[in-house]
N, C-alpha and C positions, 0 to 999 in steps of 0.2 A: 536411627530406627524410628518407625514410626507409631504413634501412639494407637491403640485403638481405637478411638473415634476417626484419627485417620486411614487406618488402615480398611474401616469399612465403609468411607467414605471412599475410597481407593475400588474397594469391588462393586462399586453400585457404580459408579463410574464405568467400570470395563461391561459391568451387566449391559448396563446404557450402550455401549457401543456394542457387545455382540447381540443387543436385539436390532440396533440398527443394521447391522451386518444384514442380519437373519427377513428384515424387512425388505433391504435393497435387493438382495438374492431374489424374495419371490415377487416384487415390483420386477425383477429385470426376465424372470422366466415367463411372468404376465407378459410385457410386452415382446418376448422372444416368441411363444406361442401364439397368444393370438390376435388377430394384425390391429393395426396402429387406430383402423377408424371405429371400432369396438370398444377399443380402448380409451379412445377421447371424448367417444359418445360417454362411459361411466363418469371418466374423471367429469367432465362435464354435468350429468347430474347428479353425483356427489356435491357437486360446488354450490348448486341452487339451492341444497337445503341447510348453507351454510351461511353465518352472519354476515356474509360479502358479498360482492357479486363481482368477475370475472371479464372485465371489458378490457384487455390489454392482449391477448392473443394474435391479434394481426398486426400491433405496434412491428413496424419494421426496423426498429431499433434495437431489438431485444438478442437478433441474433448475429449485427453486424461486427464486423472487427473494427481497429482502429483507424482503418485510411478510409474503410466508409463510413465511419460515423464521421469525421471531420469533410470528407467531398460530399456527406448528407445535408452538411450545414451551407453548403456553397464556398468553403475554404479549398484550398490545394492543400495537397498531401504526396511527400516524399517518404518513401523509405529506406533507411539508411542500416545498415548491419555488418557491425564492428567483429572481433574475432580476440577474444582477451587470452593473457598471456598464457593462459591454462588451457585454452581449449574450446570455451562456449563462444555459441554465436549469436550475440543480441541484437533484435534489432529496435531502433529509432525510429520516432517518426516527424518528420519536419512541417510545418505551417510557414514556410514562407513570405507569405505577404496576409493583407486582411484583406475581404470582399470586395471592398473597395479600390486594391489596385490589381483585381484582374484584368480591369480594362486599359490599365496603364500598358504604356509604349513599354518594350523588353530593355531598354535601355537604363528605364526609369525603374523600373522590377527589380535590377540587378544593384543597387546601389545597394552600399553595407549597411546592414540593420546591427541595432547591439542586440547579441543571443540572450535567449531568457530558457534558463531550462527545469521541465518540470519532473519530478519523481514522485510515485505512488509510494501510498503504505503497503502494508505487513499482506500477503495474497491478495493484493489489487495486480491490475496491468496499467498499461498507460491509458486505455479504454477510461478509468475512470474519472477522468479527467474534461472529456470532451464527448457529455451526455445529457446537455442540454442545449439549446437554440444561442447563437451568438452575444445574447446580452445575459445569457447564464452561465456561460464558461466562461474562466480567467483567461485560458488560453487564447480562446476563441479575441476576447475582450485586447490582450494586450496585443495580436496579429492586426487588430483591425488601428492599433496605437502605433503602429510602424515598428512591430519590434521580432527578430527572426526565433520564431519559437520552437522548441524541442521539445519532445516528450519522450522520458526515459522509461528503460524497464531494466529488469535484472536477471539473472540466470534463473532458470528452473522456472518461470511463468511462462504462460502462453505465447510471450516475444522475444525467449530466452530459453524452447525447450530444444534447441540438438549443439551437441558438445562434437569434437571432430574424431575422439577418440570413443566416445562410450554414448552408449543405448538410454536413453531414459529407463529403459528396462532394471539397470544396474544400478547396484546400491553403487559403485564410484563416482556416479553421474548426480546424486544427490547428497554427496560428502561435499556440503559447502553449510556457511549459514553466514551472518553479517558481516564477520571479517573477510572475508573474500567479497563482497558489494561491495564493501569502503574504500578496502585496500587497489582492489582491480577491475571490478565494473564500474564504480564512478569515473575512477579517471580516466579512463580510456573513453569513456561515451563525451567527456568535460570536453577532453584534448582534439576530438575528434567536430565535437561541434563548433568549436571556434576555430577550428581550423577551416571546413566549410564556411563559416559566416564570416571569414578574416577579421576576427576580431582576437587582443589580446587579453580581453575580461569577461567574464560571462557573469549575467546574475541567475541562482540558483533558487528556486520555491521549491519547499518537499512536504511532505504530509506525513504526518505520523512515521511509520518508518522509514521515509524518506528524508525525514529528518534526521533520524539517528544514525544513519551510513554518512551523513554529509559531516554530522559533527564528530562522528567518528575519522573520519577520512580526512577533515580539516585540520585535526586536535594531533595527527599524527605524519600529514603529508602538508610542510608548512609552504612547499612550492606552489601546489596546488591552490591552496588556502588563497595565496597573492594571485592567484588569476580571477578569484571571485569580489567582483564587485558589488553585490550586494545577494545575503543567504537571508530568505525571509522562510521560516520555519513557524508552519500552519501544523497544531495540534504538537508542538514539541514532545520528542518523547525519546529521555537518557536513561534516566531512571524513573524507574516507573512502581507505581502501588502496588498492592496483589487485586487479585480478582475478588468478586460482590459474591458469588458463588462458593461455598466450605468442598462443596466435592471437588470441585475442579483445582480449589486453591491446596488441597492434600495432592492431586496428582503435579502441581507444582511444585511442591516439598519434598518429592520423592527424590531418588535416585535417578538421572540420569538413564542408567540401565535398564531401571523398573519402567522408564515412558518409552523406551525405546523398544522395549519387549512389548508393549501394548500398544504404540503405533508403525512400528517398523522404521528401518532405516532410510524408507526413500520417501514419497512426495507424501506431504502431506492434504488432510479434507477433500480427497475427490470426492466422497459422498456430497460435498456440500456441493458440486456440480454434478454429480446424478442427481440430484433429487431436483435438483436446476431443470434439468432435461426432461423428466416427469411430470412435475407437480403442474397443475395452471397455475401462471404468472403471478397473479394476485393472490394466492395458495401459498406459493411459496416465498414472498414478499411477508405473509403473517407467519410464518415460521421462523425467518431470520427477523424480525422484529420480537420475537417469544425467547429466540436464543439469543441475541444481544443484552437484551433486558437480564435474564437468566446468566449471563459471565460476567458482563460491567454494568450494570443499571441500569445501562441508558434506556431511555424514555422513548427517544426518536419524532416526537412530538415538534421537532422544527423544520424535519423533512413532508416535504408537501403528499400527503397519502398519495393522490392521482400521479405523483412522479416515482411511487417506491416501485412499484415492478419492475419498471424500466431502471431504474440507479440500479437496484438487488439484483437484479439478470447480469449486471458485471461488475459485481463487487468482489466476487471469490476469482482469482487465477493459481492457479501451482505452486507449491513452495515446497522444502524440505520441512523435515522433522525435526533435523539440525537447529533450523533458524529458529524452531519454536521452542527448544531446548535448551537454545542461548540466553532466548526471553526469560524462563522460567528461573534460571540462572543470573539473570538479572535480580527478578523481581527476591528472588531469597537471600541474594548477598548484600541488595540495596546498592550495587554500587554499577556505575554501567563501567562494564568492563569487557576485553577479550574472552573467545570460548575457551571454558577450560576443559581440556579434554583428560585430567585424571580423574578417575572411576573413585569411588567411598573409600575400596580397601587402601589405595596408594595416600588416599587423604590424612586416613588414620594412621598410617606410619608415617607421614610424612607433616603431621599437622598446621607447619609455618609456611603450607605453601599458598600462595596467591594470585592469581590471574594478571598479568597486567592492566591499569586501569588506560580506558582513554582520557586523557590530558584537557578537558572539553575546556577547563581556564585559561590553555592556553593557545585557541583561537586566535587568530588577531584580522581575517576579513569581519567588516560590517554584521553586523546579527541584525535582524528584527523575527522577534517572537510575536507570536498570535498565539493567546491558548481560550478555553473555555473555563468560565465561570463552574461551570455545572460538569466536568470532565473528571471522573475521577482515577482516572486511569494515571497520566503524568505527573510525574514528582516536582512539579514547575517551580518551588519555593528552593528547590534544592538547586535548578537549573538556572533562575534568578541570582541566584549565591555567585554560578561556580562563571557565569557571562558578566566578567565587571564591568562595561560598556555596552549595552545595548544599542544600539541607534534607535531601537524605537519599540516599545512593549505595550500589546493591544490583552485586554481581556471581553470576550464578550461573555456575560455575565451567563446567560441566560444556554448560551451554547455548551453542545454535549461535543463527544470526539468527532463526528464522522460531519459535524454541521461546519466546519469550514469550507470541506467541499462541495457537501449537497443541501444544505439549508436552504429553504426558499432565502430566505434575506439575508446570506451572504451576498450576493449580487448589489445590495443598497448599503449593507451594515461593516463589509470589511472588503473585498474587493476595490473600492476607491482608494481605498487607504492604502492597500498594497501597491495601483496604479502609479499613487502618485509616490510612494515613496521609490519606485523603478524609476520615474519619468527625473526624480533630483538625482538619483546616487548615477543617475546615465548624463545629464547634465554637467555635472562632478567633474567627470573622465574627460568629457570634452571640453573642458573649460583650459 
């Protein structure tokens, strides 16, 4: 049960969302009535009498996907879309060579690269990964190092939304959450890229949730594990803290049932892509900077302001409610474990039951961890415990959660360091 202070922390929360509701409704009946250049003219001088000013509207980044943000940098882009055992159809996207051997002979083109493949966090897509200029993206960085690169996504996002059997419309189409990414979209998307790049080991990078499917998926599929020749995990996260926020951290302590009745069974934050679609750029860049600060602290003070519209315009894709249920269920048992799917009442009769945990000690491909100094999201002291080998553990001090990927000075401060720890463990193999 929950306490009073929780429980009305609990309705100032749903208030919160049904005045957003009540917003987005007459935002969306605004632009359904009356037409769009009336409408841009307002937003537009609302913006001028606000502390910012508004220069990112014709960025032609902002509304590309991922095979033209990567052919905007002058890389090639393939895409590739696997079909898992359940039903969903995900697609990849492949970086083949770097800039520099476009102009190489096809002969030369086609020699085997060792696969490097990337996975996003928690409503990211692969998009956020390749949105900056070739000396700012990893990817970008290791394609032009000779190395055949992939960029993964998972069910229910933007490169993951039609299933063969069911409608996005359908809550069975959003009955998934981590264990179904660990168990069945990693390895299919793994199996599937070394098999295109004929190779028998792939090295693996993940971000924040892309870390926790792989060490979920590794801790429990030990075949899989030995095809990975090196899991470098940026912003690690198993176990994880609660939220900086008492409102939000009460609808985490809730039941199950009670979040599921207040955000429904299927995708979850498309508001936070309506207001994407509305807001100007730079508008809604300081809204997700006020709501970040406002859940986990962060500051965001190491992403470059002039690049946040453009990073913020594809930071959110699709998820379930599920996934975010799982987290919350992380974050109150302290333990990173499987979803558990019995409800309070079965708890209480049943009180000795337990989730399966994942087994994350008993990994045995290569780790290198990267976390942040200033992150306080990750239970990294407990994750340091449970990895008794590391090959290699970076902290930057000064970095929040999201600054591994989009920090101006990852590009000088931790990216080399990932480089070259790819460029030994691929030396390694070949020796």
């Amino acid at each position: 049960m929950l306490s009073l202070p929780e429980l009305i922390n609990v309705v100032i929360a749903v208030s919160v969302l049904v005045l957003e509701s009540i917003a987005r409704l007459i935002a969306y009946c605004i632009r359904f009535v009356i037409p769009d250049a009336l409408t841009n003219s307002v937003l537009r001088l609302v913006s001028s009498y606000l502390p910012f000013k508004d220069a990112h509207s014709q960025d032609p980044v902002l509304n590309m996907d991922c095979a033209r943000l990567i052919r905007y940098r002058g890389y090639p882009a393939e895409l590739h879309t696997v079909e898992t055992s359940d039903g969903f159809f995900i697609t990849m996207f492949r970086i083949p060579s770097g800039r520099a051997s476009l102009d190489k002979l096809p002969e030369h083109r086609e020699q085997k690269k060792h696969p490097v493949f990337f996975m996003h966090g928690f409503l990211q897509s692969s998009e956020a990964w390749v949105l900056r200029d070739s000396k700012g993206c990893l990817p970008f960085i290791l394609a032009d190092e000779g190395y055949d690169v992939w960029l993964g996504n998972v069910r229910g996002n933007r490169y993951g939304y039609k299933h063969r059997h069911f409608s996005p419309r359908s809550r069975q189409f959003w009955d998934f959450g981590m264990d179904e990414m660990a168990r069945i979209d990693l390895p299919i998307q793994l199996e599937y890229a070394m098999k295109v790049s004929g190779a028998c080991k792939i090295t693996y990078i993940g971000f924040s949730q892309g870390t926790a499917i792989a060490f979920a998926a590794f801790s429990v599929l030990p075949d899989l594990a030995s095809k990975i020749s090196l899991f470098v995990a940026l912003a690690p996260s198993t176990r994880v803290h609660g939220l900086k926020n008492p409102i939000i951290e009460s609808l985490v302590a809730c039941d199950p049932n009670i979040v599921y009745l207040i955000f429904g069974r299927r995708r979850l934050l498309s508001l936070a892509l309506f207001w994407r679609r509305i807001l100007p750029p730079t508008m809604f860049s300081h809204v997700i900077d006020i709501s970040t600060r406002l859940l986990f602290g962060w500051k965001s003070e190491n992403l470059s302001p002039k690049e946040k519209p453009r990073l913020y315009a594809h930071l959110y894709s699709y998820g379930s409610v599920k996934t975010m249920v799982h987290w919350f269920q992380v974050i109150v048992n302290s333990r990173f474990q499987m979803y558990d799917d019995q409800d309070a009442v079965t708890k209480k009769k049943y009180p000795g039951h337990l989730p399966p945990l994942y087994p994350v000690s008993q990994i045995r491909c290569p780790v290198a961890l990267f976390f942040g100094g200033s992150d306080p999201l990750p239970d990294t002291e407990w994750l340091l415990h449970e990895i008794s080998e590391p090959v290699y553990v970076h902290c930057q001090e000064e970095y929040e959660h999201l600054d591994f990927q989009w920090a101006a000075s990852a590009p000088k401060l931790v990216y080399p360091k990932i480089v070259e720890l790819v460029h030994s463990h691929d030396s390694e193999m070949k020796r």
